[in-house]
C-alpha positions as CSV (number, residue, x, y, z in Angstrom):
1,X,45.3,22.1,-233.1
2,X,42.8,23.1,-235.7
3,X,45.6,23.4,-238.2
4,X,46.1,19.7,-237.6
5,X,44.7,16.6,-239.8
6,X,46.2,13.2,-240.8
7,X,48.0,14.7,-243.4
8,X,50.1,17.1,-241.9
9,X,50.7,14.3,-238.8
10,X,51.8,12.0,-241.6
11,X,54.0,14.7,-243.4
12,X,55.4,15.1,-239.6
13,X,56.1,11.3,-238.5
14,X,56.9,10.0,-242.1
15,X,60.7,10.7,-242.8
16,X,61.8,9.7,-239.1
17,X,59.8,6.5,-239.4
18,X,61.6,6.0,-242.8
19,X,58.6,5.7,-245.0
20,X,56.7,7.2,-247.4
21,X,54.0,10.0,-247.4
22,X,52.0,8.1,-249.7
23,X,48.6,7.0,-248.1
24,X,48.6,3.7,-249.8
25,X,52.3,2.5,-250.2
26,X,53.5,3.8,-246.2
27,X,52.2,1.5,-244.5
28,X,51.5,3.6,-242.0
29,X,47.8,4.2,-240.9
30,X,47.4,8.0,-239.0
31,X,44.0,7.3,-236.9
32,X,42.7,11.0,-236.3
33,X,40.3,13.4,-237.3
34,X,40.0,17.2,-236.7
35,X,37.8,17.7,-233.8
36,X,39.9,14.7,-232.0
37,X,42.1,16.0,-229.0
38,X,44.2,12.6,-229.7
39,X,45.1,10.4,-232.6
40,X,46.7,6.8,-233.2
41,X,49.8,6.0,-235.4
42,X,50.1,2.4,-236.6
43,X,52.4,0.4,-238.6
44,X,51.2,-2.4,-241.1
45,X,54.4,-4.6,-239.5
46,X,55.3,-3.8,-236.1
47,X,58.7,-4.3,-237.3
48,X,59.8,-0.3,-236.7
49,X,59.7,-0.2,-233.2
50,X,62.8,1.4,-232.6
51,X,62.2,4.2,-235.0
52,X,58.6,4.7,-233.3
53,X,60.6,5.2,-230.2
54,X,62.7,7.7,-231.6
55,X,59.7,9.6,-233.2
56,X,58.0,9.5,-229.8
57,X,61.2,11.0,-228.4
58,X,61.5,13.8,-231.2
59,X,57.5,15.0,-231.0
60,X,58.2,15.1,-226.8
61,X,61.2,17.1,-226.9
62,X,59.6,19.5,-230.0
63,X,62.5,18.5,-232.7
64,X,59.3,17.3,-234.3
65,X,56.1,19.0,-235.0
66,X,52.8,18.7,-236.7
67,X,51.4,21.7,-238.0
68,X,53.6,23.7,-236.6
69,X,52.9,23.2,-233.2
70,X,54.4,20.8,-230.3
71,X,52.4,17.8,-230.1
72,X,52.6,14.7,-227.2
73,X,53.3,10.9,-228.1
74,X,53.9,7.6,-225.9
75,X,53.7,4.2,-227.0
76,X,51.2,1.7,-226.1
77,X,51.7,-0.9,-224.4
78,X,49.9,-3.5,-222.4
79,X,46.2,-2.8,-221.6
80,X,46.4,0.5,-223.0
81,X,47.4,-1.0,-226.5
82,X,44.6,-3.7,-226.1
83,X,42.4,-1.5,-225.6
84,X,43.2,0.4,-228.3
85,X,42.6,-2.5,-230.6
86,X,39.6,-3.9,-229.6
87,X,38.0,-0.6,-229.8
88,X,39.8,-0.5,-233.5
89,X,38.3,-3.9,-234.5
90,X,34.9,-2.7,-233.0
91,X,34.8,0.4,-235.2
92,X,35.6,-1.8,-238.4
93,X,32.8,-4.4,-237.5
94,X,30.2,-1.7,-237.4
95,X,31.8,0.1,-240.6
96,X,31.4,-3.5,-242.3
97,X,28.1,-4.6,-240.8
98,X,26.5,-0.8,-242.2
99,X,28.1,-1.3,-245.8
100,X,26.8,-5.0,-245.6
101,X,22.9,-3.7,-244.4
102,X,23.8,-0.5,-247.1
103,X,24.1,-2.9,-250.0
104,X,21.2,-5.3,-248.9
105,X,19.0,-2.4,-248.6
106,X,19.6,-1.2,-252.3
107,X,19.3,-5.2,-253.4
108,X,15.7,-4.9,-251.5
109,X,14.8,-1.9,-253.7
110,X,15.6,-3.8,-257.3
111,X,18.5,-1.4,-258.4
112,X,18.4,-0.2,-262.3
113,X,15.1,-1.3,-264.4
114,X,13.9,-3.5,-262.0
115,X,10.1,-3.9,-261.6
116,X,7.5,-6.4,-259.6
């Protein structure tokens, strides 16, 4: 949907998963962005498992939608889910590694009032 970005998923999810909207405090991480056709939802403890069920359930039967509009959700499991997380922890290696090559770039060109 084009209405749809992390915010109004997390606005959607947040009261059935019983935490807060709050980006920082939730715990929960909304992986999407707007030109995606799917997005990820994850937990900081995988301790909510039932509630994730019961949110899946609610966005399938359209008791629950994100920006007004019926969405689709499932649950990974198995290769699917490792999957998901290897491509996750490749994504934040090359985000690290480009900050890292960013900052050593910058240390190359002597910052503030620095001269050969």
């Amino acid at each position: 949907a084009e209405k749809c970005d992390r915010e109004s998923i997390r606005e959607a999810v947040s009261a059935t998963l019983g935490v807060s909207t709050d980006v920082k405090s939730s715990g929960l991480y909304v992986d999407y962005s707007r030109s995606d056709t799917e997005g990820y939802l994850r937990l900081v403890n995988g301790s909510k498992a039932e509630e994730m069920k019961e949110l899946v359930s609610k966005i399938n039967d359209g008791s629950i939608k994100v920006a007004d509009e019926k969405a689709e959700a499932k649950v990974l499991e198995g290769e699917e889910e490792s999957a998901y997380y290897d491509k996750l922890e490749e994504f934040l290696n090359k985000r690290k590694r480009a900050q890292f090559e960013e900052r050593n770039e910058k240390r190359q060109k002597g910052g503030r009032g620095y001269r050969r």
